[in-house]
VOGU-3710 file (C-alpha; in Angstrom, 3 decimals, decimal comma):
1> xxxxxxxxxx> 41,027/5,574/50,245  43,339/3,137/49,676  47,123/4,066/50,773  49,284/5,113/47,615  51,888/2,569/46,735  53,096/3,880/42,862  53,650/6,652/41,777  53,840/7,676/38,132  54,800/10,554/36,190  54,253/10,842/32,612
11> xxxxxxxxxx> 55,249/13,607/29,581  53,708/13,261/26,551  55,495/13,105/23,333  55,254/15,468/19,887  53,033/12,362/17,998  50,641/12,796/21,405  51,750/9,644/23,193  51,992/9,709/27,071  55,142/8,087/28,185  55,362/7,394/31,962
21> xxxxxxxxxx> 57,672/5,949/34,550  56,490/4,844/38,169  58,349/4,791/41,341  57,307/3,342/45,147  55,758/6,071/47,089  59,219/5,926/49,463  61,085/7,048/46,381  58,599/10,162/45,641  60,969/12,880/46,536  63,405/11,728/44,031
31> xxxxxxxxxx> 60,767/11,996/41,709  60,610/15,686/42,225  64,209/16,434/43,236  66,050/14,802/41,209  63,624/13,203/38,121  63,416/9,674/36,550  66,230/9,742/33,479  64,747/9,555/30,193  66,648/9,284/26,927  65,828/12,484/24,422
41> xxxxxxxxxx> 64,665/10,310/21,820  61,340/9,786/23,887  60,458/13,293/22,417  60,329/11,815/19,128  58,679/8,297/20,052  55,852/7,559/16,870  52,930/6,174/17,520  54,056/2,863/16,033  57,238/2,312/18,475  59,735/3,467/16,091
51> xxxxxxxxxx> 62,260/6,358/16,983  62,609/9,775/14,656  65,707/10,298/15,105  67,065/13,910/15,048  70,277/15,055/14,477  69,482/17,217/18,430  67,903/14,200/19,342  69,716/10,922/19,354  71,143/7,903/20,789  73,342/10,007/23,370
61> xxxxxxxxxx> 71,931/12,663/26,511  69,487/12,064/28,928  66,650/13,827/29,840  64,851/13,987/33,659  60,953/13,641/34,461  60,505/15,608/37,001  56,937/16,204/39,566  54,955/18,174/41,755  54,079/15,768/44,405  51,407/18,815/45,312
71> xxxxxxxxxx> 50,380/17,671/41,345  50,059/14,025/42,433  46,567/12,509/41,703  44,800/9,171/42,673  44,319/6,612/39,469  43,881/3,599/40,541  43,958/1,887/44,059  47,592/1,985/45,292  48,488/4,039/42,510  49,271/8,077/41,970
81> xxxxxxxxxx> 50,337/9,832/39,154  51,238/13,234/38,158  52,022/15,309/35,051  55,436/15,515/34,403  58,476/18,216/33,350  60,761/17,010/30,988  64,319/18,337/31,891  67,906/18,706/31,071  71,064/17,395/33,198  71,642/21,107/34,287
91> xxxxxxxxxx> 68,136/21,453/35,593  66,773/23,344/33,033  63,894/22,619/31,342  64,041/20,534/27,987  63,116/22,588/24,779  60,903/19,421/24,359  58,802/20,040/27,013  55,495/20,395/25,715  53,807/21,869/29,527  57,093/24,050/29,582
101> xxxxxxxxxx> 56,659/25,338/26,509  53,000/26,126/27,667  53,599/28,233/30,808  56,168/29,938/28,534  53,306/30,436/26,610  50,961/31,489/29,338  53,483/34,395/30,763  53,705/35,863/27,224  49,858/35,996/27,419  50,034/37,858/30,768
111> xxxxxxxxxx> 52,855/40,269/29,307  50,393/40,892/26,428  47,668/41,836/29,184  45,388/39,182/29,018  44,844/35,740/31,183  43,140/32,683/29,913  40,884/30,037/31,093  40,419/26,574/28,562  38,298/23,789/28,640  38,362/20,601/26,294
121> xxxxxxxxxx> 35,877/18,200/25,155  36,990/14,569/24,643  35,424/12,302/22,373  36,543/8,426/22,541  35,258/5,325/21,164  34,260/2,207/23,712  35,749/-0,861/22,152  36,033/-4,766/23,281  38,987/-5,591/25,433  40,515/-7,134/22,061
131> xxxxxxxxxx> 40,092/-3,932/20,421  36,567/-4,533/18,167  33,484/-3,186/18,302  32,183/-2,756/22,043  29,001/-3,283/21,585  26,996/-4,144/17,551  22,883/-3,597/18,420  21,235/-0,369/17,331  22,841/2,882/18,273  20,775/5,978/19,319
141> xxxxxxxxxx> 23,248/8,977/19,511  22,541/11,294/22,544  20,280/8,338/23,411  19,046/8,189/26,924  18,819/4,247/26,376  22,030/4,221/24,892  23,791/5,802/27,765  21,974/3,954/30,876  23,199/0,773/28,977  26,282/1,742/29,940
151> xxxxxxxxxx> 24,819/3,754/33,637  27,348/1,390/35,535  30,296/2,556/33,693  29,410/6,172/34,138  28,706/5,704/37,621  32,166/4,287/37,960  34,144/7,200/35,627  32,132/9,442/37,864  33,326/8,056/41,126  36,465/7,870/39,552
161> xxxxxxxxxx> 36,976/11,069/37,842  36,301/12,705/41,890  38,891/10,202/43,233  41,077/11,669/40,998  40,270/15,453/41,377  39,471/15,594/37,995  36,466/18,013/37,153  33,420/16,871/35,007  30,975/19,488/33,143  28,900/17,057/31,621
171> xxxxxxxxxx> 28,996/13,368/30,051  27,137/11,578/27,443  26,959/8,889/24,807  27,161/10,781/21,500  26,808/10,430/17,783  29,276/7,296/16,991  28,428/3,788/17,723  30,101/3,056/21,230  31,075/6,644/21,361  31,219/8,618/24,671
181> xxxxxxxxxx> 32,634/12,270/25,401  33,479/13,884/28,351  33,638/18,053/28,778  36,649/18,657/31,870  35,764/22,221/33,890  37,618/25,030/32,807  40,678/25,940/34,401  44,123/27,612/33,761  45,822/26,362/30,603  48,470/24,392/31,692
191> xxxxxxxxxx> 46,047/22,237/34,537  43,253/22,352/31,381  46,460/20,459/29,465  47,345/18,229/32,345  43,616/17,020/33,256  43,252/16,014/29,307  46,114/13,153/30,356  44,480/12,530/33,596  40,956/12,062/31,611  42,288/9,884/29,082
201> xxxxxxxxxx> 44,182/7,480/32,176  40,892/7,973/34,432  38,531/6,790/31,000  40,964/4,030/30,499  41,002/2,282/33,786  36,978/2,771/34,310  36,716/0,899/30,935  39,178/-1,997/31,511  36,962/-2,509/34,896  34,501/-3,172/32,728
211> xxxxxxxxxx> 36,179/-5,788/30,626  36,061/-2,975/27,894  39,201/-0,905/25,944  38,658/2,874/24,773  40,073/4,331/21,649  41,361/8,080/21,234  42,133/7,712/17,774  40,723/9,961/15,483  39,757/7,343/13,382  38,995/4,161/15,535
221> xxxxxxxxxx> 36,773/2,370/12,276  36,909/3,524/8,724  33,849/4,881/7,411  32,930/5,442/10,644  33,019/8,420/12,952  35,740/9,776/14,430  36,765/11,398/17,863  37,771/15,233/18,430  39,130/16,940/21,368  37,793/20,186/21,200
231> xxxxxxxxxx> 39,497/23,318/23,040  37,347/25,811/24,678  39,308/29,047/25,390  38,466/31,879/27,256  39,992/35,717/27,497  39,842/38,268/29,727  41,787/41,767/29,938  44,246/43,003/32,898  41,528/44,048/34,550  39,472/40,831/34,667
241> xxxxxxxxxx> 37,038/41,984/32,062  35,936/39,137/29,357  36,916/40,020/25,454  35,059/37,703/24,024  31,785/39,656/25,732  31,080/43,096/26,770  31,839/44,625/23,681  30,320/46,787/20,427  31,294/44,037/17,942  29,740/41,512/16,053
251> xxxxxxxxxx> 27,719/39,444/19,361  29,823/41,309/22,207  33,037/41,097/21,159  35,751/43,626/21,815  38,345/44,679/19,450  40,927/42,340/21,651  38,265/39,510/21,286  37,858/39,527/17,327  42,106/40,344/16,883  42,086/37,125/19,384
261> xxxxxxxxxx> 39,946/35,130/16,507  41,851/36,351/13,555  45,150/35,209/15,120  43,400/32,022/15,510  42,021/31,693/11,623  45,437/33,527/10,744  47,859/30,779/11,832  45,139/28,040/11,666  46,645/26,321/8,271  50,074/26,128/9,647
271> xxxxxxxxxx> 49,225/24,873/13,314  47,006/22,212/11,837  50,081/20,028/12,249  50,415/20,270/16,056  46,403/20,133/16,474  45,691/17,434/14,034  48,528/16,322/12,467  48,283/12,089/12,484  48,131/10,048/9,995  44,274/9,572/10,097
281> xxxxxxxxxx> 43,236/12,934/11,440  42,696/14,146/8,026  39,952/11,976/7,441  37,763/13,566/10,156  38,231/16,991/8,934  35,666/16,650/6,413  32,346/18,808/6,077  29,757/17,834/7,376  31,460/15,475/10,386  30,855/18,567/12,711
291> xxxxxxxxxx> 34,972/18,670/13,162  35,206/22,580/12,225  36,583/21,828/8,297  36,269/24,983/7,143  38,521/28,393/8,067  36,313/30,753/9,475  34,000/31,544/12,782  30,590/31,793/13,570  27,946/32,020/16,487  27,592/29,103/17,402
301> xxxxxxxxxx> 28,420/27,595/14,072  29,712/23,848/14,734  30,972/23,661/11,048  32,669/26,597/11,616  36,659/26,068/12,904  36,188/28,155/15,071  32,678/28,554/17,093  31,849/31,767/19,252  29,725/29,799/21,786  27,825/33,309/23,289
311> xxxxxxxxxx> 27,707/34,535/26,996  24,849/35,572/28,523  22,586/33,091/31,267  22,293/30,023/29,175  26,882/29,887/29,319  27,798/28,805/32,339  31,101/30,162/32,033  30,749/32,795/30,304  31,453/33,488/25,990  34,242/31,526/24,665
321> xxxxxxxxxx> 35,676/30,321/21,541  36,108/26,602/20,728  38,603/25,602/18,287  36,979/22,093/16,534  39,498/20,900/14,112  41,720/19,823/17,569  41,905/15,638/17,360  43,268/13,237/20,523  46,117/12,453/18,191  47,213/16,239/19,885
331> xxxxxxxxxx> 49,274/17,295/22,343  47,757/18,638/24,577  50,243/21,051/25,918  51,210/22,206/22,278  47,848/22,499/21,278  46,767/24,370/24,266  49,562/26,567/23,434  49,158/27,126/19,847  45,587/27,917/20,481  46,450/31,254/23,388
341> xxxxxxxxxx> 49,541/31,697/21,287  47,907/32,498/18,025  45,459/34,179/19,913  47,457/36,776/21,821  49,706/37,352/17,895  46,601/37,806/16,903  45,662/40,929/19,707  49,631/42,083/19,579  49,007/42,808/15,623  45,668/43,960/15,891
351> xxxxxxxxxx> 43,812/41,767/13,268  40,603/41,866/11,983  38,442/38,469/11,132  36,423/38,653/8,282  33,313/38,237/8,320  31,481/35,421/10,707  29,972/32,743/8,693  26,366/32,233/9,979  25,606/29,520/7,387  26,783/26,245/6,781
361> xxxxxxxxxx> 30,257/27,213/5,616  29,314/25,534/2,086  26,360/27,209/1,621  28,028/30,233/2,409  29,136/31,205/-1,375  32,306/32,604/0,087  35,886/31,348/-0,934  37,279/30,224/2,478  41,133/29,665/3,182  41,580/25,834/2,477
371> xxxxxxxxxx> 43,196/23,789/5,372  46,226/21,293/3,968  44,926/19,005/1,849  47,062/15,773/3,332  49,492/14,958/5,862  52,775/15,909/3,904  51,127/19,598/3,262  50,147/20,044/6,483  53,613/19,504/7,820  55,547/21,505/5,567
381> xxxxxxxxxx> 53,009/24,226/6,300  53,747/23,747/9,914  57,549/23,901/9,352  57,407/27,218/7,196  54,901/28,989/10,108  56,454/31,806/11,932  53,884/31,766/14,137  54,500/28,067/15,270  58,151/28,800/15,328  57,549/31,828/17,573
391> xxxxxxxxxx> 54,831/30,003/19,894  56,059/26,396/19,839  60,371/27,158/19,176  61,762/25,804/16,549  63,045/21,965/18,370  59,293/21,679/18,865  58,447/22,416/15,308  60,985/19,779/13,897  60,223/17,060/16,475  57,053/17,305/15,800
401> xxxxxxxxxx> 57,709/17,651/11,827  59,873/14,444/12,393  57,293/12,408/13,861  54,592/13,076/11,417  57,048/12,423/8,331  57,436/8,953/9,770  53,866/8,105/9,872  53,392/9,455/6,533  56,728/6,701/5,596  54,971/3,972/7,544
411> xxxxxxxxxx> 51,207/4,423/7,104  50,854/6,766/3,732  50,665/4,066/1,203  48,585/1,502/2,970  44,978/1,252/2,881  42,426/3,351/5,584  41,110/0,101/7,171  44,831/-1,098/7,838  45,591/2,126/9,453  42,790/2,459/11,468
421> xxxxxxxxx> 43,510/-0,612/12,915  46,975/-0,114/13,526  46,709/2,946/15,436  43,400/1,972/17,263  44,631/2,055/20,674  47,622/4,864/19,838  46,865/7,859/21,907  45,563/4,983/24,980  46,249/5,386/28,428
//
């Protein structure tokens, strides 16, 4: 293995952008020590370069990325990187910092009596290295001739993805043209959150090896399908025993587990913001795309927002619940920890889903709680959510608020296509 040379650290931003800065290897104990300065407007970056501006968050301050050099990870030949802190002058950690605000997150869990394990699935679309259509024969989705056309590349993000100590569950082409997605092994939430950035940079180099780009948009093509990144979370009790199984409920689960879905459905309207909150994500949460449009849970229901996938031999790891609606436009730190957060509200208060829905949910002659209907509604319902206030603090809540209400400035008026195109290569590593 080739002797590292760079080393970057990266945060990621509240419109789901990682920003990095790299230093020679000689210079890595800085790195942790002492951090890389970074100005506090690169919380409120938008996708499109321009600055939100804040009246917190300004022109004046600086910031520190700090990192675990335990944390650091091979990318590229030559080249480390690791996830980064984002921290004030004093030392403290920013209010801004999205994997700070998960291990916050994480101890509340604990104090609540339960631990959690996630997983997430990445979709992303393969495109030409000037940002078209990889490839324009036939597509087969889930096709075995489909995916050993592209056998080298996977071979290589396989290679790779070890290189990096990044775990694989399983990879495949899948229903879009060009499109690919990746499952990462479950883990603790905030490495789950880090090895999504470490995916997206690992998928990004493998492709531009192989004179190819890859989108994370949730909306590379209009009228065509879009990309998810799906959260797969996992409970068990102080004494190591699974919720979500085990149980006299509906398919095993224990009180804990169905208060743990209710807090999910519960807060789901007013964290769609943080989990898919761009200014195309909307138009993938529409029946029928599989993307979990409807508010309400099910075995196994893939319609359903959120899906009970069961325990039992044929689960590797055990019963979970995966959250669909979540998008790459995410991030992945806040969406990890709205996900546990609503989750453990949901077990404090001791709520009660209603019923599963074990139809498609528009067959199911039941009136569901409606998601926002556009990007302005969704952000006002984030802003006026006690939950997200309570999980996320309230400088998350408006950077992210502020981000979001620039994109709907910049993009809300102008066709799909134009869009689309714009933010093609947004969420990129």
């Amino acid at each position: 293995m080739a002797e590292t040379v760079l080393v970057g650290g990266s945060i990621v931003d509240m419109s789901g952008v990682a920003r990095g800065k790299y230093v020679p290897a000689a210079r890595l104990d800085a790195f942790h020590k002492v951090g890389m300065g970074a100005s506090p407007s690169w919380s409120v970056f938008c996708v499109d370069g321009s600055i939100a501006f804040t009246p917190e968050l300004g022109v004046v301050g600086d910031n520190r990325i700090r990192i675990d050099p335990a944390n650091l990870h091979t990318v590229e030949d030559g080249v480390g990187w690791a996830p980064g802190d984002l921290h004030l002058q004093d030392g403290g950690r920013s209010p801004m910092c999205g994997r700070g605000v998960l291990t916050r997150v994480v101890e509340d869990a604990r104090s609540a009596g339960l631990t959690a394990r996630v997983g997430a699935e990445l979709e992303c679309t393969l495109l030409s290295a000037d940002g078209g259509h990889a490839s324009t024969g036939p597509w087969a989705p889930y096709g075995v001739r489909t995916s050993l056309e592209r056998s080298a590349l996977l071979v290589d993000l396989t290679v790779a993805a070890e290189r990096a100590g990044l775990g694989l569950e399983q990879l495949h082409t899948e229903y879009g043209h060009d499109q690919l997605e990746v499952s990462l092994s479950p883990t603790d939430p905030v490495s789950a959150a880090d090895d999504v950035v470490l995916a997206r940079i690992v998928l990004g180099r493998v492709a531009a090896r192989h004179g190819l780009a890859v989108s994370f948009s949730p909306l590379p093509f209009a009228g065509e399908a879009g990309n998810g990144a799906h959260l797969h979370l996992s409970l068990a009790d102080a004494d190591g025993r699974p919720v979500l199984d085990g149980g006299t409920g509906p398919h095993g689960l224990t009180p804990a587990g169905e208060a743990a879905i209710a807090g999910i459905l519960d807060a789901l309207p007013g964290l769609l913001g943080v989990y898919a909150g761009s200014a195309l994500s909307l138009r993938r949460l529409v029946p029928g795309n599989w993307a979990g449009a409807a508010v309400c849970w099910g075995l196994e229901n893939r319609e359903a927002a959120v899906r009970l996938v069961g325990g039992g031999p044929a689960s590797a790891h055990g019963a979970n619940i995966e959250l669909k609606v979540v998008d790459p436009s995410a991030n992945p730190y806040l969406a990890v920890a709205a996900l546990l957060g609503s989750a453990v509200a949901g077990v404090r208060a001791g709520l009660s889903p209603a019923d599963e829905v074990a139809v498609h949910p528009g067959e199911s002659g039941r009136e569901l709680p409606q998601l926002p209907a556009s990007q302005s509604e969704a952000i006002d319902a984030l802003e006026a959510s006690a939950v997200a206030r309570d999980v996320l603090g309230a400088p998350v809540v408006a950077g992210v608020a502020a981000v979001r209400r620039r994109e709907v400035e910049v993009f809300g008026s102008q066709p799909l296509a134009d869009t689309a195109e714009a933010l093609r290569l947004a969420w990129s590593c």
